[in-house]
N, C-alpha and C positions, 0 to 999 in steps of 0.2 A: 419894756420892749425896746426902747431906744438904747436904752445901756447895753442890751444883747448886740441889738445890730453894730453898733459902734465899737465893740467889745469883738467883735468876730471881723470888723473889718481891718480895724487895727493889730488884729494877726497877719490877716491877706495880705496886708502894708509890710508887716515884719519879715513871711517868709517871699515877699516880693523884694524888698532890699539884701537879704542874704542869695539868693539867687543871684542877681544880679550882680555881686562884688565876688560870687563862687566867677561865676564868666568871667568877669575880668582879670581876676586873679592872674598873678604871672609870678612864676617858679611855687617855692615852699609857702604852702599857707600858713604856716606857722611864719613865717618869717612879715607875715601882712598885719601889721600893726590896726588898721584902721579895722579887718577883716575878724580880726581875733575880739576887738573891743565891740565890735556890733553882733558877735555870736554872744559874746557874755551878754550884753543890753538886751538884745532879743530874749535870753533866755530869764532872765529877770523878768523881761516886762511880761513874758507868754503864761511865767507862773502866774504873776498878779491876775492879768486878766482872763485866764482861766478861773481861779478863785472868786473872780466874780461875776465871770459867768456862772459859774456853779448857783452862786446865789443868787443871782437877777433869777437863773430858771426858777428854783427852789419859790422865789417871789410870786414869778409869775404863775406858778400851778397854784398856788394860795389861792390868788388871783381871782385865777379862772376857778376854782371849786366854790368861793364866795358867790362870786358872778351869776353862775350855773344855782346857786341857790335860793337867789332873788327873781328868777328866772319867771315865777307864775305873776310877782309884782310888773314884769315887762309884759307879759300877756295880758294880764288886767287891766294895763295902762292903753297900749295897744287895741285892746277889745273897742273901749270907751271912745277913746278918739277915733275909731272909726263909725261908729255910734253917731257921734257928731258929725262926724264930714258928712253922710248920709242923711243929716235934716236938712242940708240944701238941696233934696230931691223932693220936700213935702213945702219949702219957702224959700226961693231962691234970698231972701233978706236973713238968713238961716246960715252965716258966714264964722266959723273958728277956726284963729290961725295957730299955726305949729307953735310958735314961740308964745305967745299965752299958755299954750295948754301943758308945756315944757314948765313955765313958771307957777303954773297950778300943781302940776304932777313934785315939783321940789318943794311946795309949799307942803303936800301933804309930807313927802319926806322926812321935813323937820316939826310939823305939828303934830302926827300919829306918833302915840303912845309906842315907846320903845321896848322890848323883850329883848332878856339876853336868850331866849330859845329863837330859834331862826322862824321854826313855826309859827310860834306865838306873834315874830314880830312880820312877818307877809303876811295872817290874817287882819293884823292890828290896820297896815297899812294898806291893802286892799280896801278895805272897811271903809277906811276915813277918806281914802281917795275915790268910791267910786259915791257918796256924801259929797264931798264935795265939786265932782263933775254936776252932779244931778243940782244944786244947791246955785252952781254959777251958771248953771245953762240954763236953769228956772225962768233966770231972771230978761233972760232976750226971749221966752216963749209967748207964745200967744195962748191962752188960760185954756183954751180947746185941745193944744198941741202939747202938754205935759204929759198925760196921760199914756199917749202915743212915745214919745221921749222915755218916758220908764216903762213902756212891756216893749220897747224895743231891747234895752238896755238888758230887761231881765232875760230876754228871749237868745242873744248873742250869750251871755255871760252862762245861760243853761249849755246852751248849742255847745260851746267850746270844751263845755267839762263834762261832757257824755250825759247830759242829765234830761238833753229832749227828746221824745217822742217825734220823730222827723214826719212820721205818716199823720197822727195826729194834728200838727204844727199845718201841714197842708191842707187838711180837712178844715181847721178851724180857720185859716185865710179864704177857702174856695169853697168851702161846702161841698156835698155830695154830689156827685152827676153821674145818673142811673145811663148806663150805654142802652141794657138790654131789660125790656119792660115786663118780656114773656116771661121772664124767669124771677121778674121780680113779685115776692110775696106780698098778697091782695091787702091791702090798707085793711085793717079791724075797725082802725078809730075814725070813724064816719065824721069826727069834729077836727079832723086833721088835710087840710089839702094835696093833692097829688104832690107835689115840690116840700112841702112838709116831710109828706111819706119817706118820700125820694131822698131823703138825708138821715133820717131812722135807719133805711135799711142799706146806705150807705155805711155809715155810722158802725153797721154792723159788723162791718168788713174788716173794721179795725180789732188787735186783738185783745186791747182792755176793754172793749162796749161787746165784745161779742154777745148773741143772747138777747140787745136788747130789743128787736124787733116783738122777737116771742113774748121776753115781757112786756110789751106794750101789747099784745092780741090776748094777754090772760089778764092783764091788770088794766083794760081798756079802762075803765071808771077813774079806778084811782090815776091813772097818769092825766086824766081831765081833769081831778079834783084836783092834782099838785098845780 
């Protein structure tokens, strides 16, 4: 990138001194010694640096197509540490800073197993980095707070790759809350309390559990026994 801009300014430079000696000029430009030798030097130096600009771009799209294909390792990394910033909302003593987590994220770089497929090597490194977030943050938690630490981790890292249930996901933080009771269907399981109920035939609303209310009014027994 710098070689482009420096490369494209030091044209602007070039046809800014030919300009300028054009103004001045006085009679035959042929006849302007200093004017003839800075058209040849300009046009020398505009080849070269053309020439490489050509290849600075040509670098640069490599570059950027490389870049673009470590792309989900920036997501994953990203994912994580925001993962963490968010356990100083459950323990303000729950503090990771950027430049640690910078020197973890390079350590996995150089420690995860290398593929020469691009695929093979972003799963390898995903892997070994989201291991070792889980592995270093272990170790500041409180034995209660792990648990919380990986289904959050697992819960963002689903969320981000289309793989959650978002209706679900809020049923299982809030549980069901029946608005309208008239319409809700009569509890069967006489060993089940109203607030019990009231999350079955929630529950139901979703569309993988559809159904299960009725199986709970036909299988009353066995859902007691399970």
């Amino acid at each position: 990138v710098l070689t482009i801009a420096a490369g494209k300014r030091k044209l602007v430079e070039l046809e800014d001194e030919i300009l300028r000696l054009l103004n001045a000029a006085e009679g035959s430009l042929l006849d302007d010694e200093v004017l003839v030798e800075t058209l040849q030097t300009s046009k020398h130096t505009s080849q070269e640096i053309s020439e490489q600009l050509e290849v600075s771009e040509e670098t640069e799209e490599k570059i950027d197509l490389t870049r673009e294909g470590y792309r989900p390792c920036a997501q994953r990394a990203s994912i994580l540490f925001f993962v963490l910033n968010d356990m100083g909302r459950i323990d303000p003593m729950y503090q990771f800073s950027l430049d640690s987590y910078n020197q973890l994220f390079n350590s996995s770089i150089d420690k995860s197993t290398h593929h020469a497929k691009l695929e093979d090597r972003i799963l390898a490194l995903n892997e070994y980095h989201t291991y070792a977030v889980f592995k270093f943050t272990c170790r500041a938690l409180f034995e209660h707070h792990k648990l919380l630490f990986s289904f959050q981790t697992c819960v963002k890292i689903m969320e981000v790759a289309g793989k959650l249930e978002m209706e679900e996901y809020y049923y299982f933080l809030k549980g069901g809350v029946v608005l309208d009771r008239e319409t809700q269907m009569d509890n069967p399981c006489k060993w089940l309390d109203d607030a019990s109920w009231g999350n079955v035939t929630e529950l139901d609303r979703l569309t993988n559990f559809h159904g299960i209310a009725n199986c709970c009014e036909h299988y009353a027994r066995d859902w007691h026994w399970w």
